[in-house]
C-alpha positions in Angstrom: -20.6 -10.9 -17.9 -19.6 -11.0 -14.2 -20.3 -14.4 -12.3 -19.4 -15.6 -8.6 -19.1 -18.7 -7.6 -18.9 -19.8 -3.5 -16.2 -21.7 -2.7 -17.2 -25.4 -0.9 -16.9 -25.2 2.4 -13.7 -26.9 3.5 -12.3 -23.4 1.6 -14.4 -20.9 2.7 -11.7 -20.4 5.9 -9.2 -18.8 3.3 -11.8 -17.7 0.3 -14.5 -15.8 0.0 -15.1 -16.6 -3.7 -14.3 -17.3 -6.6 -15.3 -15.0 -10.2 -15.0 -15.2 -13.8 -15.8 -11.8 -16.1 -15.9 -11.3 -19.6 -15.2 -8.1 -21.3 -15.1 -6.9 -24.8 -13.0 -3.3 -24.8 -12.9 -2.8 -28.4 -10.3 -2.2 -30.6 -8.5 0.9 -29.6 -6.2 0.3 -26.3 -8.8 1.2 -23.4 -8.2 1.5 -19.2 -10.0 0.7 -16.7 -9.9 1.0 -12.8 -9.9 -1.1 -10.3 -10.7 0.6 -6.5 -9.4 -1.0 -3.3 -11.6 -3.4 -1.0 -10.7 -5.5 2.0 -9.2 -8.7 -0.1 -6.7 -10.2 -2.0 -6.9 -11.8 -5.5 -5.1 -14.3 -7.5 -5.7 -13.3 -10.9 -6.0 -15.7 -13.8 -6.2 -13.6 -17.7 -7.1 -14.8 -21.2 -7.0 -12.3 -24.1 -4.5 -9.4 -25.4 -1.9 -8.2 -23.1 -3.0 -6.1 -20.4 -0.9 -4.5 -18.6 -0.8 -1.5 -15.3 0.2 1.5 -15.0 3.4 2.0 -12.6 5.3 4.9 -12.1 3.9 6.2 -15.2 5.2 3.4 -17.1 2.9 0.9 -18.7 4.3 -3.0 -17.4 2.8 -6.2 -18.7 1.3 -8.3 -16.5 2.0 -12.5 -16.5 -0.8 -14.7 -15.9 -1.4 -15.3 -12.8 -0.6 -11.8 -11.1 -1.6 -10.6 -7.3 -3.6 -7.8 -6.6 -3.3 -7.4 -2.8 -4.7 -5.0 -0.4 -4.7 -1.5 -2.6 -4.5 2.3 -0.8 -5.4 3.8 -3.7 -7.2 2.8 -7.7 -5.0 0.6 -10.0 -5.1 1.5 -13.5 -5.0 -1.0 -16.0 -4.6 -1.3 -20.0 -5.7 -3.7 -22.9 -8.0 -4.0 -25.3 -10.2 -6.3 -27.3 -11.8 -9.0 -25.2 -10.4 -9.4 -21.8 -11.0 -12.9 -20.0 -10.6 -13.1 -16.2 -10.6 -15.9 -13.6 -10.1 -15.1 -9.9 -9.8 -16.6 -6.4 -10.3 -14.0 -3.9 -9.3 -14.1 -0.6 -9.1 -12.5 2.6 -5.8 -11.0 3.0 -4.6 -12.5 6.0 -4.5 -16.0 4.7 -3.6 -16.0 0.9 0.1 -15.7 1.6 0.0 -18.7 3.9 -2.1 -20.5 1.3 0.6 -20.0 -1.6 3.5 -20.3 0.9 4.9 -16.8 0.0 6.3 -14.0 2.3 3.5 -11.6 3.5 4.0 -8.0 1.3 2.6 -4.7 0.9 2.7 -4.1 -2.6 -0.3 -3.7 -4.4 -0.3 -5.2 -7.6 2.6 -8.1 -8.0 3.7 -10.6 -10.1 5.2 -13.9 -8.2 6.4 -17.4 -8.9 4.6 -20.2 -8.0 3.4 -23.3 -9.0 -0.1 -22.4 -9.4 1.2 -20.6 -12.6 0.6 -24.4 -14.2 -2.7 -24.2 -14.2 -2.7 -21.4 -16.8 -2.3 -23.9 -20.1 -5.3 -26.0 -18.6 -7.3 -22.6 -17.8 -6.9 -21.7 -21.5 -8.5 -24.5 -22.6 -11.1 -24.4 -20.6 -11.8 -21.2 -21.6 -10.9 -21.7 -25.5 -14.6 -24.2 -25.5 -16.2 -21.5 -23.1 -16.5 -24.3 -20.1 -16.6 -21.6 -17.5 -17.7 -24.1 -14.6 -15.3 -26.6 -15.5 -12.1 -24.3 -15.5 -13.8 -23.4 -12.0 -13.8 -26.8 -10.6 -10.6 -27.4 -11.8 -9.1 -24.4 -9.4 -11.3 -25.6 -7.4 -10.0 -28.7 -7.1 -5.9 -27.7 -7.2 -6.8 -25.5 -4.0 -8.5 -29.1 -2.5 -5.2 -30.4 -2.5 -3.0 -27.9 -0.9 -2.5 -28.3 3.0 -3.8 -25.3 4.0 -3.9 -24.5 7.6 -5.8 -21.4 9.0 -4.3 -19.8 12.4 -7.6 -19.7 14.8 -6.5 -16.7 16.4 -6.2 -14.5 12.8 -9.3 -16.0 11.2 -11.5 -15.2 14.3 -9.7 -11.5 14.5 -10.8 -11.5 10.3 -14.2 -12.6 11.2 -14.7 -10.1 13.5 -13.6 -7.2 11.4 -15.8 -8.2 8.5 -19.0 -8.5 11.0 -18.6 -5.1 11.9 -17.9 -3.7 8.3 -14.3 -2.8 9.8 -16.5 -0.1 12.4 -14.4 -1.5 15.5 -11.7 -0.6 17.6 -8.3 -2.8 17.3 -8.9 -3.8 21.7 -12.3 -5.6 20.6 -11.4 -7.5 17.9 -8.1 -9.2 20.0 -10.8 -10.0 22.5 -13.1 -11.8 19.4 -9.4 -13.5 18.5 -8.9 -14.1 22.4 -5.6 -12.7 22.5 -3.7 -9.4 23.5 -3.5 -6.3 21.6 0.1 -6.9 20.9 -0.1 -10.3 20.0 -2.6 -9.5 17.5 -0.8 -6.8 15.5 2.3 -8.9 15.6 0.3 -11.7 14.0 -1.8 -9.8 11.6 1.4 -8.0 10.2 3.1 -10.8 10.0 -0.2 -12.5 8.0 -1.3 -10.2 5.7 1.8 -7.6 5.8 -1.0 -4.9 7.0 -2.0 -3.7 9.8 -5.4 -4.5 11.9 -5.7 -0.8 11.6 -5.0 -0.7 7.8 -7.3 -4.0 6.9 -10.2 -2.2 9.2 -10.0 1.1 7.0 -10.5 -0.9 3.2 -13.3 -3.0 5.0 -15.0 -0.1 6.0 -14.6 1.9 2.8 -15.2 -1.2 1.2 -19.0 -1.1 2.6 -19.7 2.6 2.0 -18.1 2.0 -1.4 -21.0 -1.1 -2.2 -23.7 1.0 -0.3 -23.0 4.0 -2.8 -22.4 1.7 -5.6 -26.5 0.2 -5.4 -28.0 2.7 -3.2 -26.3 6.1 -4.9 -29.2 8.7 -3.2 -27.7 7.5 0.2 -28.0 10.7 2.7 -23.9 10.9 3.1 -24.2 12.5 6.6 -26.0 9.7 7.8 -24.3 6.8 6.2 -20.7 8.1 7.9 -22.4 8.5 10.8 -23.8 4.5 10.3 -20.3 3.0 9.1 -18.7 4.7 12.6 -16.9 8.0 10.6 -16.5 10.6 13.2 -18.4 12.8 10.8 -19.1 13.7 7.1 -15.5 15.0 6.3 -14.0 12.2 8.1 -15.6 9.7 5.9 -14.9 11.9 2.8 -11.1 12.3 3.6 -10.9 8.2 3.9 -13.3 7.7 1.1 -11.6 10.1 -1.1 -7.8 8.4 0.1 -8.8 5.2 -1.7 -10.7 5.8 -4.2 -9.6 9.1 -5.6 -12.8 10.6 -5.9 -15.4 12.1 -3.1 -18.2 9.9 -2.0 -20.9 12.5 -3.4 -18.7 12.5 -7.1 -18.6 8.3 -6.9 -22.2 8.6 -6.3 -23.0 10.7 -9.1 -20.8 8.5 -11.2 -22.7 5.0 -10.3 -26.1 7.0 -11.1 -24.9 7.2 -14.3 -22.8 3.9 -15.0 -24.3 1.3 -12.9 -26.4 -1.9 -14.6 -29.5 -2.3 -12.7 -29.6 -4.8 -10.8 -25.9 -5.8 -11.0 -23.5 -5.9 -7.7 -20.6 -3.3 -8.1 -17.5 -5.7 -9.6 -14.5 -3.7 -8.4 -13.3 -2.3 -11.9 -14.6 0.6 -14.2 -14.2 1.4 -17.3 -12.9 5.0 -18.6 
């Protein structure tokens, strides 16, 4: 079970949504992947242990954990059923929203009081009120003071429009600023670079395209997302998700749901 729910709209500046999935792994220890996209996620869990794998070494993961802008698939381990609540968010605001220092690692654990909310969250999900645990993170976010710079959001705004297909000189002119001044300020939001943000957007896209459309003509959908050709796009494509586009579509042919948006993790 895989449900979004849109955030109201005094949130939407800083998140895109929020999602609650429900998995049953079975007994035996199982893994599943999770591939990169253009946003960051606060990650709420209920169940066994689950844990990544990281420099080949399996680490348990507290609850709530960061996953943040990924440049290549996260593997993760549990088993048994596997309970997640979520806020995503675009990457250049969720550090100013939890008041932390902008970083580049991929997967991280951190301190913060939002971890409170976990003991509530169990409950919630112990009687299977799914909305209500919603509305309650719903409601702590409500009450932060959140303040989104103009400048950054429009320069986000501009890159998602475009599916990340745009060069770094037009987006500062959607932000209304200076090349310069908008690399300084996107680094120093999001820890990435306008650059490095465009490329997951963009992969992002062909990634969902190939996901519900998996007969796509690849020459022509590289040529659609702004690739400079086919083995461009299968370079980049191939860089974050470890696999070629053709192979990923075979693979969706054979494991997607009909009729079910592509969810960001796989099972093995």
């Amino acid at each position: 079970m895989h449900i979004e729910f849109e955030p109201p709209k005094e949130l939407r500046d800083t998140i895109t949504c929020f999602w609650y999935n429900d998995t049953d792994f079975g007994n035996e220890q199982t893994n599943f992947e999770v591939i990169p996209d253009g946003f960051v996620e606060i990650i709420f869990h209920f169940g066994e242990e689950l844990q990544i794998l990281q420099n080949e070494n399996l680490q348990s993961l507290p609850s709530p954990f960061l996953v943040g802008l990924l440049n290549h698939p996260a593997h993760f381990y549990t088993r048994k059923r596997l309970q997640i609540l979520a806020i995503r968010c675009f990457p250049w605001t969720v550090f100013d929203l939890l008041n932390l220092d902008s970083n580049k690692n991929g997967v991280d654990t951190f301190e913060h009081p939002i971890a409170k909310l976990q003991p509530s969250l169990q409950n919630f999900i112990n009687k299977n009120q799914i909305q209500e645990a919603i509305d309650f993170i719903k409601d702590y976010f409500f009450n932060l003071e959140m303040s989104t710079d103009s400048l950054i959001y429009k320069a986000g705004i501009a890159m998602r429009k475009a599916n990340g297909s745009i060069p770094v000189s037009k987006i500062a002119v959607a932000a209304h600023t200076t090349i310069r001044t908008l690399e300084r300020k996107f680094k120093q939001s999001s820890g990435f670079t306008v650059k490095d943000v465009s490329g997951l957007i963009r992969f992002e896209k062909a990634r969902n395209i190939l996901w519900s459309q998996p007969d796509s003509n690849l020459a022509e959908l590289a040529i659609e997302l702004g690739y400079t050709d086919q083995a461009h796009f299968n370079r980049e494509f191939k860089k974050y998700s470890g696999t070629t586009p053709g192979a990923f579509a075979r693979k969706a042919k054979i494991e997607k749901i009909p009729n079910r948006e592509f969810v960001a993790f796989i099972q093995s």
